[in-house]
C-alpha positions as CSV (number, residue, x, y, z in Angstrom):
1,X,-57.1,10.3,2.0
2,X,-60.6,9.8,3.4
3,X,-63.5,7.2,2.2
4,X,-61.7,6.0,-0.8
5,X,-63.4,8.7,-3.6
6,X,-61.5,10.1,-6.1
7,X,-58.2,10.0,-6.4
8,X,-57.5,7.9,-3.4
9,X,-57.5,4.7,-4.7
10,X,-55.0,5.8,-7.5
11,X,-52.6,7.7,-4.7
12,X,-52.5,4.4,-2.8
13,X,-51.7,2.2,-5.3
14,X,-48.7,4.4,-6.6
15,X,-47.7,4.7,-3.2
16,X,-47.0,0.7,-2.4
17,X,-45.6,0.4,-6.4
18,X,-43.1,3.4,-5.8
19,X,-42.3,1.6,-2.1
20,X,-41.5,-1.8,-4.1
21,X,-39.6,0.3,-6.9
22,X,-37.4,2.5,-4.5
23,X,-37.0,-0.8,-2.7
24,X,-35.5,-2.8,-5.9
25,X,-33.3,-0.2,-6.8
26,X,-31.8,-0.4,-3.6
27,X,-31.4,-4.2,-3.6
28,X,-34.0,-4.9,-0.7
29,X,-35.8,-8.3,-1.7
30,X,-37.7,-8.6,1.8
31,X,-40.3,-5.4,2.9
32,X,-42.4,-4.8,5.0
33,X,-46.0,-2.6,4.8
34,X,-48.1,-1.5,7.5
35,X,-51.8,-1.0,6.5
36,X,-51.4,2.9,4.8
37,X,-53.7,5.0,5.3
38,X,-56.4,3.0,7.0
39,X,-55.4,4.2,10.6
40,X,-55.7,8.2,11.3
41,X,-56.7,9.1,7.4
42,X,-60.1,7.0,7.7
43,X,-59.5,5.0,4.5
44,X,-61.7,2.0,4.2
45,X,-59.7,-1.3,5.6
46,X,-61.9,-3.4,2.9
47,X,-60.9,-1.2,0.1
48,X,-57.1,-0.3,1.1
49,X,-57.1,-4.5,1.0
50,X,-58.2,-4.3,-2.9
51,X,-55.7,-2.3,-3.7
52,X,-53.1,-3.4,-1.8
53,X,-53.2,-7.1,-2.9
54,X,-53.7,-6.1,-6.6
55,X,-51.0,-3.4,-6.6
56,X,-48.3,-5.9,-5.2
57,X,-49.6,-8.9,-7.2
58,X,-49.0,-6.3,-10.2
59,X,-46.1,-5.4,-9.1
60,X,-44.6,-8.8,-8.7
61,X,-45.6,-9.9,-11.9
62,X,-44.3,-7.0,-13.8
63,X,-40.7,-7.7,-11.5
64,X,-40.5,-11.3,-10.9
65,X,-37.7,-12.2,-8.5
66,X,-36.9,-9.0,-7.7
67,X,-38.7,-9.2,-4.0
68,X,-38.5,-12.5,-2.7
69,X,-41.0,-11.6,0.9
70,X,-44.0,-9.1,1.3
71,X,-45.0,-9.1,5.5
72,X,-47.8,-7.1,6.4
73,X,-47.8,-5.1,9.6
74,X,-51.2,-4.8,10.7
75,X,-52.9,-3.8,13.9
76,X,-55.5,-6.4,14.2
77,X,-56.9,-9.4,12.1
78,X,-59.5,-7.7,9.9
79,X,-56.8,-6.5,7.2
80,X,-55.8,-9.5,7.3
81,X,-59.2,-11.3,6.7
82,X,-59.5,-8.6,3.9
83,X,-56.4,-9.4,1.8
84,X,-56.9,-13.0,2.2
85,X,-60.1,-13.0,0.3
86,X,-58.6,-10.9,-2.7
């Protein structure tokens, strides 16, 4: 999952909704995501935040009160600065 072309962006987003559904089913209503795919894979930090933020939002809204906490893991503060401007 290099650069963000193609299919990435897709890939990524069904990987943090399947996360949030596998954890629902299981009754977990706190979780907690590290930045996928931006370390080793080279996926851009700025566009891993895009579709991090939207996917969760999405997911949220299509599941309200099903996760009551989101933390994100993240190595240093540009992720953060990322997601915080989505």
């Amino acid at each position: 999952m290099a650069g963000g072309e193609g299919k990435e962006v897709d890939l990524l987003a069904s990987c943090y909704y399947k996360l949030l559904t596998v954890a629902v089913e299981n009754g977990i209503r706190t979780i907690a995501f590290p930045s996928i795919s931006t370390g080793v894979y080279g996926y851009s930090v700025d566009k891993a935040a895009k579709v991090t933020v939207h996917t969760v939002n999405r997911f949220l809204t299509d599941n309200p009160y099903k996760i009551n906490i989101v933390y994100w893991g993240l190595f240093d503060n540009l992720p953060l600065l990322l997601m915080s401007q989505k």
